[in-house]
DRENVOBA-520987 format. One record per residue (C-alpha): chain; x, y negated, z negated. Coordinates in nm, 3 decimals. Last residue first. Example, Ala and Ser with C-alpha at 12.3 -4.5 7.8 and 13.67 -1.06 7.14 Angstrom:
! DRENVOBA-520987
mol  east  north  up
A  1.367  0.106  -0.714
A  1.230  0.450  -0.780
END
This chain:
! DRENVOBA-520987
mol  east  north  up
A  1.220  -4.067  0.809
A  1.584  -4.301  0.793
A  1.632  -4.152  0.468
A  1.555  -3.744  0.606
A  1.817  -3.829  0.904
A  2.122  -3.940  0.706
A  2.065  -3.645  0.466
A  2.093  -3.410  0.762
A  2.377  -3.523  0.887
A  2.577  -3.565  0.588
A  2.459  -3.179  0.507
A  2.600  -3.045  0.823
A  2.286  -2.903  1.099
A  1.938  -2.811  1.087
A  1.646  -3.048  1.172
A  1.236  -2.966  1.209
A  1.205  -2.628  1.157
A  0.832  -2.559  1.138
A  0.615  -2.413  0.851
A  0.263  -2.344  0.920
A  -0.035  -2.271  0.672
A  -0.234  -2.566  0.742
A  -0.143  -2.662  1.114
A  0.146  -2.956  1.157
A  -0.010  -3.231  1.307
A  -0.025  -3.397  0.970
A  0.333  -3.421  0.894
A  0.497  -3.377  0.565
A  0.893  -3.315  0.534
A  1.055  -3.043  0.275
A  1.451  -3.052  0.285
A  1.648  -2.724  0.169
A  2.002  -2.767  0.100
A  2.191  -2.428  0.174
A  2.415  -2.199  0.020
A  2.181  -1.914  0.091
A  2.137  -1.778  -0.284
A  2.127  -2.105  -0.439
A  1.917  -2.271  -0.188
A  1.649  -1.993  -0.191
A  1.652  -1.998  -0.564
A  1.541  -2.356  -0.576
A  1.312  -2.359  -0.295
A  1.103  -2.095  -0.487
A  1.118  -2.251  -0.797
A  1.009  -2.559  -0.601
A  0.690  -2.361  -0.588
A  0.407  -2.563  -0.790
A  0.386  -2.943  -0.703
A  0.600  -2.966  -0.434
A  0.518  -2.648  -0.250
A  0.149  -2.741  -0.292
A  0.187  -3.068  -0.192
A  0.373  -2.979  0.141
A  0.104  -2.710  0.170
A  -0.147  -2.931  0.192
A  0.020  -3.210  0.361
A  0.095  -2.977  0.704
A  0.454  -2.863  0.676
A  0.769  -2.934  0.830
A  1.130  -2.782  0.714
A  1.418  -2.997  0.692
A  1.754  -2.772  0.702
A  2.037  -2.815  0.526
A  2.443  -2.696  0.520
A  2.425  -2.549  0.861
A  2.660  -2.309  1.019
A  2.394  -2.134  1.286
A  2.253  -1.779  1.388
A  2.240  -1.631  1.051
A  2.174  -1.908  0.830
A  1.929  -2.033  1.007
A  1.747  -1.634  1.061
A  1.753  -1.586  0.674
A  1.635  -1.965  0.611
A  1.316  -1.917  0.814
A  1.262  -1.538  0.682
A  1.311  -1.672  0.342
A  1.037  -1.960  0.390
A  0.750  -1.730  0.556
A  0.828  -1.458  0.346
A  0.764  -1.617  0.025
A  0.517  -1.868  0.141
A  0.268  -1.597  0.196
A  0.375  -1.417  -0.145
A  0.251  -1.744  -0.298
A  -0.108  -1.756  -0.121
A  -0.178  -1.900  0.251
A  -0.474  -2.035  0.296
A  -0.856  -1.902  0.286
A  -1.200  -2.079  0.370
A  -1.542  -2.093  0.223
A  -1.414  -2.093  -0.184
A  -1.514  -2.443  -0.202
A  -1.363  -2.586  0.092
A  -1.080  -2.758  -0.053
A  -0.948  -2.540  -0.259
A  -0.893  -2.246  -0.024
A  -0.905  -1.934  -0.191
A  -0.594  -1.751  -0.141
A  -0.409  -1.554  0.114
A  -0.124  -1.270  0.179
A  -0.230  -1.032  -0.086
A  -0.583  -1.044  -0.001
A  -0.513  -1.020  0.380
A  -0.278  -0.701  0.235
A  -0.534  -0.495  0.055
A  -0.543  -0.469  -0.313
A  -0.451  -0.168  -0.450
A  -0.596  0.175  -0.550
A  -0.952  0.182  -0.309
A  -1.031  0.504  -0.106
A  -1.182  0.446  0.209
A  -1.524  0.434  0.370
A  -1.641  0.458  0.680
A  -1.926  0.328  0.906
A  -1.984  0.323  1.275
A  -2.242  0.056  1.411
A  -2.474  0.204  1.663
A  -2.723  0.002  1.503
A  -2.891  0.369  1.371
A  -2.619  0.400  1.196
A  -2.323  0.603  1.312
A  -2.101  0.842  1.134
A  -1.975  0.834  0.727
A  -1.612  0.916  0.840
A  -1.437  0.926  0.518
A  -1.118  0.797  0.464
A  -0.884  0.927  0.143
A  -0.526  0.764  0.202
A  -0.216  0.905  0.344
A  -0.435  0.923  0.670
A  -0.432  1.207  0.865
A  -0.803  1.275  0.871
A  -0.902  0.943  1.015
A  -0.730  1.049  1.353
A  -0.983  1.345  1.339
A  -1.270  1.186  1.225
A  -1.244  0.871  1.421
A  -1.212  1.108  1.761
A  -1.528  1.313  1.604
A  -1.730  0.968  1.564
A  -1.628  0.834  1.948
A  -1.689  1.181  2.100
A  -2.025  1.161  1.939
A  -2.104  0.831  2.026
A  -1.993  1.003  2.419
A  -2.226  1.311  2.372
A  -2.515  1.063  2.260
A  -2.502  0.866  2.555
A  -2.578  0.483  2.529
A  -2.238  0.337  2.512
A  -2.245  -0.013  2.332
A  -1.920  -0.171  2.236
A  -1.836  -0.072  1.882
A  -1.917  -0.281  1.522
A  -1.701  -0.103  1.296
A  -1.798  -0.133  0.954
A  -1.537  -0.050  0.675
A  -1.672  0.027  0.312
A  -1.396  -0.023  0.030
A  -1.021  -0.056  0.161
A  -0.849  -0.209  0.400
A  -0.443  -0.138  0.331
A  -0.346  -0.394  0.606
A  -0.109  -0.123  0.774
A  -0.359  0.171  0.713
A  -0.635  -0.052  0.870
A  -0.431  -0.164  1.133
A  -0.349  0.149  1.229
A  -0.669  0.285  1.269
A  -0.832  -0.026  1.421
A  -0.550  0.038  1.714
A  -0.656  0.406  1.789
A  -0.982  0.346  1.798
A  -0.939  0.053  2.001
A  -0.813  0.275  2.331
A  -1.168  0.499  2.235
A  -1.388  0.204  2.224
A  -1.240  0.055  2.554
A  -1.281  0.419  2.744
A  -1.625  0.424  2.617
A  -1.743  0.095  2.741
A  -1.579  0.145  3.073
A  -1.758  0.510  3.078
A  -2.126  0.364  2.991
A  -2.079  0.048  3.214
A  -1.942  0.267  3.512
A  -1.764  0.090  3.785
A  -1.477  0.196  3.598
A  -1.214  -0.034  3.362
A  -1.201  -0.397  3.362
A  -1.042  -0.462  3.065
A  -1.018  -0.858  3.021
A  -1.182  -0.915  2.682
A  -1.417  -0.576  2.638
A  -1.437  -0.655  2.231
A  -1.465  -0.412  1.912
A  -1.561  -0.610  1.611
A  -1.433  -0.476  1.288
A  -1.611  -0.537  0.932
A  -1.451  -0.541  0.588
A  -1.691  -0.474  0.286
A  -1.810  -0.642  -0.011
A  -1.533  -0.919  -0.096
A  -1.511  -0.991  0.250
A  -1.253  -0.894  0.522
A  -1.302  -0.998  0.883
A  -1.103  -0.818  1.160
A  -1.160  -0.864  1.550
A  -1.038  -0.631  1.772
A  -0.923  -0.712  2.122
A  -0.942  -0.564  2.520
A  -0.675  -0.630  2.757
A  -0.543  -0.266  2.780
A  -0.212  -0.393  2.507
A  -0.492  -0.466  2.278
A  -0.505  -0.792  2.107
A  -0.544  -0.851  1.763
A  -0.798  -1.093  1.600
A  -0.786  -1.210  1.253
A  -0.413  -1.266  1.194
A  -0.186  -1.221  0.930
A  -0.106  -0.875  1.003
A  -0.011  -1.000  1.336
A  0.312  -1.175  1.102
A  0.395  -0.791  1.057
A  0.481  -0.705  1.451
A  0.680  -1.036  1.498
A  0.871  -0.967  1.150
A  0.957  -0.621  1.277
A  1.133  -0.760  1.587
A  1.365  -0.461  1.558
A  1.714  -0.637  1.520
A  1.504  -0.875  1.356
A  1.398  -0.635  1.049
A  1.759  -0.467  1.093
A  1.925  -0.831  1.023
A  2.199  -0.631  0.800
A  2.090  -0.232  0.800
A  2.403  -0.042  0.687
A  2.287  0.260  0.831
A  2.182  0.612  0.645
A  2.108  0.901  0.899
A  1.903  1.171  0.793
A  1.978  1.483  0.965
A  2.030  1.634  0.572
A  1.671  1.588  0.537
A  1.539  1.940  0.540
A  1.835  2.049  0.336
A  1.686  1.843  0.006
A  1.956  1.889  -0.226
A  2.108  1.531  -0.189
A  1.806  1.330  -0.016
A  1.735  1.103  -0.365
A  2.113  1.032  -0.346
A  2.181  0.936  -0.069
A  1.831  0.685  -0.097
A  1.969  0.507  -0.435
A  2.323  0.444  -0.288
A  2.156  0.255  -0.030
A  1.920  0.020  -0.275
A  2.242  -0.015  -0.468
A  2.423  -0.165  -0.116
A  2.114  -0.331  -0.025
A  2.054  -0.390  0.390
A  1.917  -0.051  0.396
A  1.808  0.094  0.756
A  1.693  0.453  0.731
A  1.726  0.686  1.048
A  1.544  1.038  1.195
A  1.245  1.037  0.992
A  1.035  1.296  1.160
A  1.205  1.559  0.891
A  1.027  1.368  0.590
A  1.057  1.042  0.410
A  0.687  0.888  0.338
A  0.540  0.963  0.049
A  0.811  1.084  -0.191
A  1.102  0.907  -0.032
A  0.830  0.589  0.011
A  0.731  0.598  -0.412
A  1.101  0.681  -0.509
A  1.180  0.318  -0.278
A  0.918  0.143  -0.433
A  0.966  0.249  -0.749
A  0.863  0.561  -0.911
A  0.584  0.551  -1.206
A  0.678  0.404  -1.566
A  0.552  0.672  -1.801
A  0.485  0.671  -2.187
A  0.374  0.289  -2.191
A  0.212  0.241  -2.517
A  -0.137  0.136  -2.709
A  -0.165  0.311  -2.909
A  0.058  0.393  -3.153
A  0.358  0.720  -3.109
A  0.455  1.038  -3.250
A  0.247  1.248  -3.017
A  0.219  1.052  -2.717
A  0.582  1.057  -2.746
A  0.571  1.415  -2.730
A  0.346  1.447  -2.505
A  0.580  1.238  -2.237
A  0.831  1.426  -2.332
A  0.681  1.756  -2.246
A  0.568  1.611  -1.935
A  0.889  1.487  -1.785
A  1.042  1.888  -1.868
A  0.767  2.008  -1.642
A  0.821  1.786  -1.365
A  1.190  1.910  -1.367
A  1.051  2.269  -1.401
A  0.842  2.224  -1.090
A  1.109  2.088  -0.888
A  1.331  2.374  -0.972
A  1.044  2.575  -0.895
A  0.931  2.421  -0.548
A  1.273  2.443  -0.409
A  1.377  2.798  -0.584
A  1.036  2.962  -0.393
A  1.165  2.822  -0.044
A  1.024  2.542  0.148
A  0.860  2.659  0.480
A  0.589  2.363  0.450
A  0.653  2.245  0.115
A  0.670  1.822  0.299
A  0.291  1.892  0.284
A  0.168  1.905  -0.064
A  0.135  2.184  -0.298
A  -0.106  2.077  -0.596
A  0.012  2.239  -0.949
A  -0.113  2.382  -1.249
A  0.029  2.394  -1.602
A  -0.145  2.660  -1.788
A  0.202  2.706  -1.994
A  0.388  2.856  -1.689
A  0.316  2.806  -1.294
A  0.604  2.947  -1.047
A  0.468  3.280  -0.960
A  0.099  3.131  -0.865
A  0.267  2.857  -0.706
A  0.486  3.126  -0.435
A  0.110  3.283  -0.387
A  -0.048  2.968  -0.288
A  0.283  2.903  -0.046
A  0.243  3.208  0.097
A  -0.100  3.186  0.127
A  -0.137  2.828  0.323
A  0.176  2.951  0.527
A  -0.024  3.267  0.633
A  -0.315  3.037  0.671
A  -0.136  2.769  0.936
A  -0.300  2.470  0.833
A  -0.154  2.285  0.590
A  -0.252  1.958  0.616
A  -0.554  2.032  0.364
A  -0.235  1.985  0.058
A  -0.299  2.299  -0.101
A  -0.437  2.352  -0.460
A  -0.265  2.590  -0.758
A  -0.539  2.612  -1.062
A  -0.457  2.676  -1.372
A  -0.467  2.316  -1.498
A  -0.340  2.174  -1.811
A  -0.089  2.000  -1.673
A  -0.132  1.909  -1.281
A  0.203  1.849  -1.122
A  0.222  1.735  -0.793
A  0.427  1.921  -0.551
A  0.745  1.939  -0.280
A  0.873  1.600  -0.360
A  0.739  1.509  -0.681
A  0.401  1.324  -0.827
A  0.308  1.390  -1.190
A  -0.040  1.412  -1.248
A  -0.305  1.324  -1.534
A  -0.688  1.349  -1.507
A  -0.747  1.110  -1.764
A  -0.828  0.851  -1.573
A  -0.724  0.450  -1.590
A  -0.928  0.190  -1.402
A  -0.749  -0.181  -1.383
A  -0.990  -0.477  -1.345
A  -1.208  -0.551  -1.113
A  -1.204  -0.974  -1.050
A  -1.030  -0.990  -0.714
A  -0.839  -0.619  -0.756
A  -0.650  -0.452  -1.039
A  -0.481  -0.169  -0.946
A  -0.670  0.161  -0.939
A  -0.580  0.509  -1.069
A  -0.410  0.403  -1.370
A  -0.317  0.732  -1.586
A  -0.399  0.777  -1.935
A  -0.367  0.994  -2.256
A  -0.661  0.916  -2.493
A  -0.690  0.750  -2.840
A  -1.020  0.674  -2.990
A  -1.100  0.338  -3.175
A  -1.435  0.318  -3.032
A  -1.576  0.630  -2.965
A  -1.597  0.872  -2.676
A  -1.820  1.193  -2.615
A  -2.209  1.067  -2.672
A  -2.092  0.733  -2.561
A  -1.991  0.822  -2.195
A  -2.344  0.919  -2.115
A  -2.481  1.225  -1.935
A  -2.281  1.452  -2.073
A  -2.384  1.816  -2.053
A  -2.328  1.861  -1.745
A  -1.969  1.839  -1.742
A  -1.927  2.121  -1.981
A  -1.793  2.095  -2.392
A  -1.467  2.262  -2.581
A  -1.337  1.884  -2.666
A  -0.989  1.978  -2.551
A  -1.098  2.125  -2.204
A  -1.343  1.882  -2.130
A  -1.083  1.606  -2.151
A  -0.810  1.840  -1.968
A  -1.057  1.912  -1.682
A  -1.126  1.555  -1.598
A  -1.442  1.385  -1.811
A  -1.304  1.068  -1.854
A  -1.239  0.976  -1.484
A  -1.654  1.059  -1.409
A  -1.760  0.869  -1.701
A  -1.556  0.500  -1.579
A  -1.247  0.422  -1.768
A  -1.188  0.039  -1.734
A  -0.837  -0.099  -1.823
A  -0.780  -0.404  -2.041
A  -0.663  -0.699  -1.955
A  -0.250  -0.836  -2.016
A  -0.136  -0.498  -2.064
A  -0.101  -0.302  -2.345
A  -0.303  0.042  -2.294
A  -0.617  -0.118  -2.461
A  -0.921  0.059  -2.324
A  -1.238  -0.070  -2.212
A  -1.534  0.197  -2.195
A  -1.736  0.312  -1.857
A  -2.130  0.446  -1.857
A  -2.232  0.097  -1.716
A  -2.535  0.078  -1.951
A  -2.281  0.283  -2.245
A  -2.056  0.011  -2.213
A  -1.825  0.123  -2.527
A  -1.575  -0.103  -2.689
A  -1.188  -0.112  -2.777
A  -1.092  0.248  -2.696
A  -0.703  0.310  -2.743
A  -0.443  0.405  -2.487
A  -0.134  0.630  -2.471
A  -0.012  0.538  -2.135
A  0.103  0.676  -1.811
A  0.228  0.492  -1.505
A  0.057  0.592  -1.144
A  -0.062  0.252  -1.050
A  0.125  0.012  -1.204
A  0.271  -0.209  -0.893
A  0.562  -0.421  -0.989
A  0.489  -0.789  -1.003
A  0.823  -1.028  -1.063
A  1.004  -0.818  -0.744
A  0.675  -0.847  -0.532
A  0.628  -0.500  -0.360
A  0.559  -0.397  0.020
A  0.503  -0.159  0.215
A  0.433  -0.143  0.607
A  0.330  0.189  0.812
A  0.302  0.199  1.214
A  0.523  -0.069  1.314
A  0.638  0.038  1.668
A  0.997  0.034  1.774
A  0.955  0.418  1.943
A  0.794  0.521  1.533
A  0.838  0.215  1.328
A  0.807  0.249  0.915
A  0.884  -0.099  0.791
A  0.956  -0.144  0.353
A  0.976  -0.462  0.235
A  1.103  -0.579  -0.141
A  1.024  -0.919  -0.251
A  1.134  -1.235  -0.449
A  1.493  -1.265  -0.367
A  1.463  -0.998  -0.077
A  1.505  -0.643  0.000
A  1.454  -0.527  0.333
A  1.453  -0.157  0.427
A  1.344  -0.008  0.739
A  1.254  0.311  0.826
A  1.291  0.481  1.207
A  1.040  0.779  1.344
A  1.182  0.856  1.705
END
């Protein structure tokens, strides 16, 4: 059974997808840092790297964007100037500084790449993504069944009007023709006005905020396997009945008031692995995960799996149980970029090929775009995977100061979670007015020299007084519960420390 969890928090919003209690897709949003990816603007070219073939554009925000040749020259660009593809070879010969274009970001920024922008523009719904200026009608590749594939191709054919195209995804499967069009002509009407303020408006502007978190996981995520939603937030529930209102495949949906749900389910056990390097496999083997700035690379390890007397089918059976595991874990983490996995040794060519065709199928269901490159002649297997946001390790940690740039430590988000989940589960299973919390000195400076704001709101919104202690056996990035109990109490102790 396919289960989603909401938690919204004081500085962050959490989304768990379990299937039998199992975390198998985790997002996530800072409250003060909404992702961009997906808004629209009318932006304005401020120089022209014709060696790198890319421009900077103005649409507003703090840096400017990057648009690379090959996201200039979409269908609608090449439409409106009248020329081919081929016949550009550099972006200077078709853009200019102080032109205007319509833009989408494609790419958050990440480390130090800025934002890229396109001007192939969609708008994403339930049933379809609309492509204007298109007259082409695509088919999400998870469609498989071909009398579905033309039925539906057919159904988008009828529907289209003013060479606006359309992409059918997945969730259409058995849909009728009224679904898709009344979605259509809602995605419609959102374009027009987005033109039209394109039309009568300076560069640079925000035409198009995309969905929030929780449009972004109905759209993505919500479909018939989802069985029940856990929302702690009464808006945030309010918000999801009505987003499933008209859609009769969801109507077995159940909504539940979903106080503590993220314990309830041990869902912050299952996320805090996300902050580790190696993860153990329930067969006794383990995966080891290293991100770099370049790639990410995955070590594949025997540990205490026994297996056959074999060598060849032990090592195979161990690669093939990881498979599975590395999968998830890269969806989960977000890994992005070129992804190395560095398998256990099997010598027979049928079973690396049973290895590569297993990646390429479970590879192939991913939300995100994963190629399977194969294997190198190192039997190491390579991939690649799209790149729109910066992945979760990233996210989670920071540069460590003190080891010039070697080492990482817990970032801001880090302490977010770490600190609200230790007052949420106080507060919850006790009647204290404070708490001392223990930290290693590093972090006790670092919270005391640049989060109190964090401390601050927590207190306010938990009725509780928050005590920070230092003590140098504590490791660098843990936080331990030291005292809890009535606020006399508690003061007494921290003067006597």
């Amino acid at each position: 059974m396919k289960q989603v969890l909401i938690n919204s928090s004081i500085f962050f919003d959490q989304v768990a997808i379990l299937e039998d209690g199992r975390l198998i897709d985790y997002i996530y949003e800072e409250k003060n840092n909404k992702q961009v990816i997906g808004n629209i603007y009318k932006g304005r070219v401020m120089n022209i790297l014709p060696g790198m073939n890319a421009a900077f554009i103005d649409i507003g925000l703090e840096k400017n964007a990057y648009l690379f040749l090959d996201d200039l020259l979409s269908d609608k660009f090449l439409k409106e100037k009248n020329i081919k593809k081929r016949d550009v070879d550099n972006i200077s010969k078709v853009l200019k500084k102080g032109d205007e274009l319509l833009l989408q970001i494609v790419r958050e920024p990440m480390g130090e790449k800025n934002i890229s922008v396109t001007t192939d523009i969609s708008l994403t719904g339930k049933y379809i993504a609309f492509i204007p200026n298109s007259i082409e009608v695509n088919l999400s590749k998870k469609i498989k069944d071909i009398d579905e594939r033309n039925r539906l191709e057919q159904m988008g054919k009828e529907i289209m009007t003013d060479g606006n195209g359309m992409i059918v995804r997945t969730f259409s499967k058995g849909c009728s023709k009224e679904n898709v069009e009344q979605e259509y002509n809602m995605l419609t009407t959102v374009f027009k006005k987005l033109e039209q303020q394109y039309n009568y408006s300076y560069a640079p502007k925000l035409l198009y905020e995309n969905n929030s978190l929780i449009e972004k996981l109905f759209y993505n995520y919500i479909d018939n396997s989802v069985k029940e939603i856990y929302v702690e937030d009464k808006e945030i529930k309010e918000k999801i009945a009505e987003l499933l209102t008209g859609y009769a495949e969801l109507s077995d949906i159940k909504i539940i008031d979903g106080d503590n749900s993220f314990e309830k389910y041990n869902v912050e056990k299952q996320i805090s692995m996300l902050f580790k390097r190696k993860v153990d496999l329930d067969n006794g083997g383990s995966i080891i995960i290293d991100v770099t700035e370049a790639l990410t690379v995955i070590d594949v390890n025997s540990g205490s799996f026994v297996g056959s007397e074999s060598i060849e089918d032990t090592a195979l059976a161990i690669n093939l149980y990881a498979l599975d595991e590395i999968k998830r874990q890269i969806n989960l983490r977000n890994i992005s970029g070129i992804i190395i996995i560095d398998f256990i040794d099997v010598k027979n060519k049928d079973n690396i090929n049973f290895i590569v065709n297993k990646a390429k199928v479970i590879f192939k269901e991913d939300k995100i775009k994963t190629n399977v490159i194969g294997m190198t002649k190192l039997n190491l297997m390579e991939l690649t995977r799209k790149k729109d946001r910066e992945n979760f390790f990233n996210l989670i940690t920071e540069d460590c100061n003190h080891c010039n740039g070697g080492g990482r430590t817990g970032s801001k988000v880090y302490i977010f979670l770490k600190l609200e989940s230790i007052i949420k589960r106080v507060k919850k299973h006790t009647t204290s007015e404070a708490i001392v919390l223990k930290t290693g000195s590093m972090l006790y400076y670092k919270i005391l020299n640049e989060y109190m704001d964090i401390i601050n709101k927590l207190e306010q919104k938990y009725n509780v007084k928050i005590y920070l202690m230092k003590d140098n056996n504590v490791l660098t990035d843990e936080i331990i519960v030291d005292r809890t109990g009535k606020l006399n109490y508690i003061s007494m102790y921290v003067k006597q420390q």
